[in-house]
C-alpha positions in Angstrom: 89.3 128.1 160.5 91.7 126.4 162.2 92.0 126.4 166.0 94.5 128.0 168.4 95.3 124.0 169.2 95.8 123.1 166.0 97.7 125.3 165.0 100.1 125.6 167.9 100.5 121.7 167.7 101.5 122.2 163.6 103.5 125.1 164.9 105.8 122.9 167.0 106.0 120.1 164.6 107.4 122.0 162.2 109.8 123.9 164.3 111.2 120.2 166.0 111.5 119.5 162.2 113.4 122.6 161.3 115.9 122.5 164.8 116.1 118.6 164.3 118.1 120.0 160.8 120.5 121.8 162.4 121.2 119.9 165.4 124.0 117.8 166.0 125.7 115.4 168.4 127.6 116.7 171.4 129.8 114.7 173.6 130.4 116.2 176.7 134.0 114.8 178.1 134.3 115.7 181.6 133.3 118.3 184.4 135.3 121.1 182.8 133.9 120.9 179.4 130.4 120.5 180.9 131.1 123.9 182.9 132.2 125.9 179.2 129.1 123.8 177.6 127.0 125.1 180.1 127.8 128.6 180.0 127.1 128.8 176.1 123.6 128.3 177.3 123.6 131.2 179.1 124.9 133.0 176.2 122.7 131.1 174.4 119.9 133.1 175.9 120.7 136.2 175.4 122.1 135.6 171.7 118.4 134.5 170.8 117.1 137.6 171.7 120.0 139.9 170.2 118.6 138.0 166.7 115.0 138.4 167.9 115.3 141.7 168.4 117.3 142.3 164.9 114.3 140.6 163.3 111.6 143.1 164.4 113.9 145.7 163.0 113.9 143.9 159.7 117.7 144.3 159.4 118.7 141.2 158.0 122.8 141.8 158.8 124.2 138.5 159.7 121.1 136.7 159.0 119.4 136.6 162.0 116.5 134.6 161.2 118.7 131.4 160.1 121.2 132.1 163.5 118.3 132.4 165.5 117.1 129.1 164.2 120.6 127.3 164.6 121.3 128.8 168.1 117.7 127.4 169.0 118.9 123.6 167.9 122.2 124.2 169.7 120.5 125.2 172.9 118.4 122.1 173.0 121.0 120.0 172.0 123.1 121.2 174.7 120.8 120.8 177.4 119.7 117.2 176.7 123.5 116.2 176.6 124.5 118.1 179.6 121.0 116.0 181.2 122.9 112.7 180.2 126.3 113.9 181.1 125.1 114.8 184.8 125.0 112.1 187.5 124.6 115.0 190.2 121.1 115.7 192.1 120.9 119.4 192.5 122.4 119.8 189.0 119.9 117.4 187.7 116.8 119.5 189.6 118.6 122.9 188.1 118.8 120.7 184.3 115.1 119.9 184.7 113.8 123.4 185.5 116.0 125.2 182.6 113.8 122.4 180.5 110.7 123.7 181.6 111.1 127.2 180.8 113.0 126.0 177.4 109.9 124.2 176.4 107.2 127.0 175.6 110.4 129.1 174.5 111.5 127.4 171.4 107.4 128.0 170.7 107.2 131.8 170.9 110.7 132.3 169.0 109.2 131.2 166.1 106.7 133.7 166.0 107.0 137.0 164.4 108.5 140.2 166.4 106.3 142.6 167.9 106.8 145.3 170.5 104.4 143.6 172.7 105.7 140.0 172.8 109.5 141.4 172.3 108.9 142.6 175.7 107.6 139.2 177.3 110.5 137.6 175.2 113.1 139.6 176.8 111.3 139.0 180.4 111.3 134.8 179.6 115.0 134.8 178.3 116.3 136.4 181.7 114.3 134.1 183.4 116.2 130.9 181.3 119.5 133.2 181.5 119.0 132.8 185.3 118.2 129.4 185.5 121.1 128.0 183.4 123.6 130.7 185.3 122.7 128.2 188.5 122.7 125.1 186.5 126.8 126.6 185.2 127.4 127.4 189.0 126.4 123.8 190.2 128.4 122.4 187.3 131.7 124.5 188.4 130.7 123.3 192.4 131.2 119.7 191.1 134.8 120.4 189.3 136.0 121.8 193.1 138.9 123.6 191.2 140.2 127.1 190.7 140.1 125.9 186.9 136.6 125.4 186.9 135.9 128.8 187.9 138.2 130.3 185.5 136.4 128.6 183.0 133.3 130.1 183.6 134.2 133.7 184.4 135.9 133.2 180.8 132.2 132.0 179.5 130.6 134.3 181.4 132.4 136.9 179.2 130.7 135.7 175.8 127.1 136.0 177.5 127.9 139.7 178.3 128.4 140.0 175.1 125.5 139.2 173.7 124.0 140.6 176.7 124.8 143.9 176.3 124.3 144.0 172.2 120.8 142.7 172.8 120.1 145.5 175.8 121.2 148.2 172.8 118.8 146.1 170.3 115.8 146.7 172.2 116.8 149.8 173.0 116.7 150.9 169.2 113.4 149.1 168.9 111.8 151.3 170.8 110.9 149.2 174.0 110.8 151.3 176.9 112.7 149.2 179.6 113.1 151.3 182.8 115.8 148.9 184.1 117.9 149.7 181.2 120.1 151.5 182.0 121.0 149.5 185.3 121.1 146.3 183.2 123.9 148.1 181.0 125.7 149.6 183.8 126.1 146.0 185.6 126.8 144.1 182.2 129.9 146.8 181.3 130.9 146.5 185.1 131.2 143.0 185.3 132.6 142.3 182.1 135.7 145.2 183.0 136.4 143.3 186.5 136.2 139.8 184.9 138.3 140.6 182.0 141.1 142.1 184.5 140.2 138.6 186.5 141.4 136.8 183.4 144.2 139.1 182.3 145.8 138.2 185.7 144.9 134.4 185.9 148.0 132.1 185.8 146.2 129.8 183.4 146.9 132.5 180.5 149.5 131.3 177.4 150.5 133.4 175.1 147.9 133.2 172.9 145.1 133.5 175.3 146.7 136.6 176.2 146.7 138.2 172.6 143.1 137.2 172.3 142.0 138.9 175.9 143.4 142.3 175.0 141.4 141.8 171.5 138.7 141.3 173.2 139.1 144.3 175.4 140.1 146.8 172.4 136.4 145.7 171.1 134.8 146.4 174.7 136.0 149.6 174.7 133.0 150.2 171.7 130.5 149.4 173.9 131.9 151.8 176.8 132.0 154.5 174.3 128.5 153.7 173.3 127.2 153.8 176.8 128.5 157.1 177.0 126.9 158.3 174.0 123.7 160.1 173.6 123.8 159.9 170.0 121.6 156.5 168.3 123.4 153.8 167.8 124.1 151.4 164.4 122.3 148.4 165.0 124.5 146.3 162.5 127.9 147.6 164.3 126.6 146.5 167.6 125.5 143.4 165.8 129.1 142.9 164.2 131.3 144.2 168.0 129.6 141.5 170.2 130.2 139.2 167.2 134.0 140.0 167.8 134.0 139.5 170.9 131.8 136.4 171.4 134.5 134.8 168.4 137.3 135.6 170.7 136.1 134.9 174.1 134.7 131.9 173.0 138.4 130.6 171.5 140.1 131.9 175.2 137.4 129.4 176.8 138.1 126.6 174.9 142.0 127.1 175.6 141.4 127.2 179.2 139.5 124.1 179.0 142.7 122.5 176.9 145.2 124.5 179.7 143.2 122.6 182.5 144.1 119.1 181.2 147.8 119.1 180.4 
């Protein structure tokens, strides 16, 4: 039989195998693009465990399995580039400990969904959702502009929405979270009074407008939902924060463009 060891060490050589396969080279270009690169990790964090989630459900909309796996490569990639990109010492200290937590991560994502380790999943991810929110913070410190924090209210936005699809996931799953319902109550809040934030920011073109109020219109879903006692469709919560995360996502990368003319 092959020991716990072993196999954890064949485990993770065949999982740096699989993410080496879908990861790819990412130049980050200044302090404003590190800030929008940075808050994808956060987002990151929480799409890992919407996918996680929708595999112990065995609903196979989307693929979650193979966008789980690319999300995973991304991550890593993103965090050693924002490590080279970084000349800062607190942001450096923040880089380092987001690693730390990443590291037995990237392990247990590649195991198979249960309730019992869903529930330590959920716990760890928060805890490297938390981490990389300070490492974005330190990140928008350095730009010392109104842009910079623009930017990441504007990222912040495509975490929430991953954040509050995977809240409903686990939900459906069957884990009994008794913070729940605060954690969807604050995610819906904060996502309203950013989104007004943004809707009011002199940055805003035309297009970035269009998108916002797209983004809103899909929002509203998840309001309705919250209000709802009835059970919710796990591939139309799948498909909403989808919308969302393609639209926010697009109004990010704008503002980063807006910043430098």
């Amino acid at each position: 039989m092959i020991s716990i060891n072993i196999k954890k060490a064949m485990q993770s050589v065949l999982l740096s195998s699989l993410l080496a396969s879908y990861s790819f080279g990412l130049e980050i270009k200044d302090l404003s693009h590190a800030v929008d690169v940075s808050g994808k990790q956060r987002m990151f964090t929480q799409r890992m465990l919407k996918n996680y989630a929708m595999i112990g459900l065995k609903n196979n909309f989307g693929n979650p399995s193979e966008d789980l796996t690319k999300i995973m490569a991304a991550f890593e990639n993103h965090l050693d580039s924002l490590i080279s990109f970084n000349t800062e010492a607190r942001t450096k200290e923040s880089l380092a400990k987001v690693k730390v937590l990443w590291t037995p991560l990237k392990i247990a994502l590649a195991e198979a969904p249960s309730k019992e380790n869903v529930g330590k999943m959920q716990e760890d991810l928060e805890a490297l959702l938390k981490q990389s929110n300070e490492a974005v913070g330190l990140f928008v410190k350095q730009t010392g502009k109104v842009s910079g924090e623009i930017i990441n209210i504007s990222g912040r936005q495509r975490m929430l929405s991953q954040r509050m699809a995977s809240l409903y996931m686990l939900k459906v799953l069957g884990i009994d979270d008794p913070q729940f319902k605060k954690k969807m109550d604050s995610a819906l809040t904060l996502f309203k009074t950013s989104q007004e934030k943004l809707m009011a920011s002199k940055m805003n073109t035309p297009e970035i407008n269009v998108l916002l109020k797209k983004s809103k219109m899909s929002f509203m879903f998840f309001e309705m939902m919250n209000k709802s006692k009835s059970k919710f469709i796990p591939t139309l919560i799948y498909k909403k924060s989808n919308d969302i995360l393609k639209d926010m996502n697009t109004v990010t990368g704008l503002y980063v463009i807006a910043k430098n003319k």
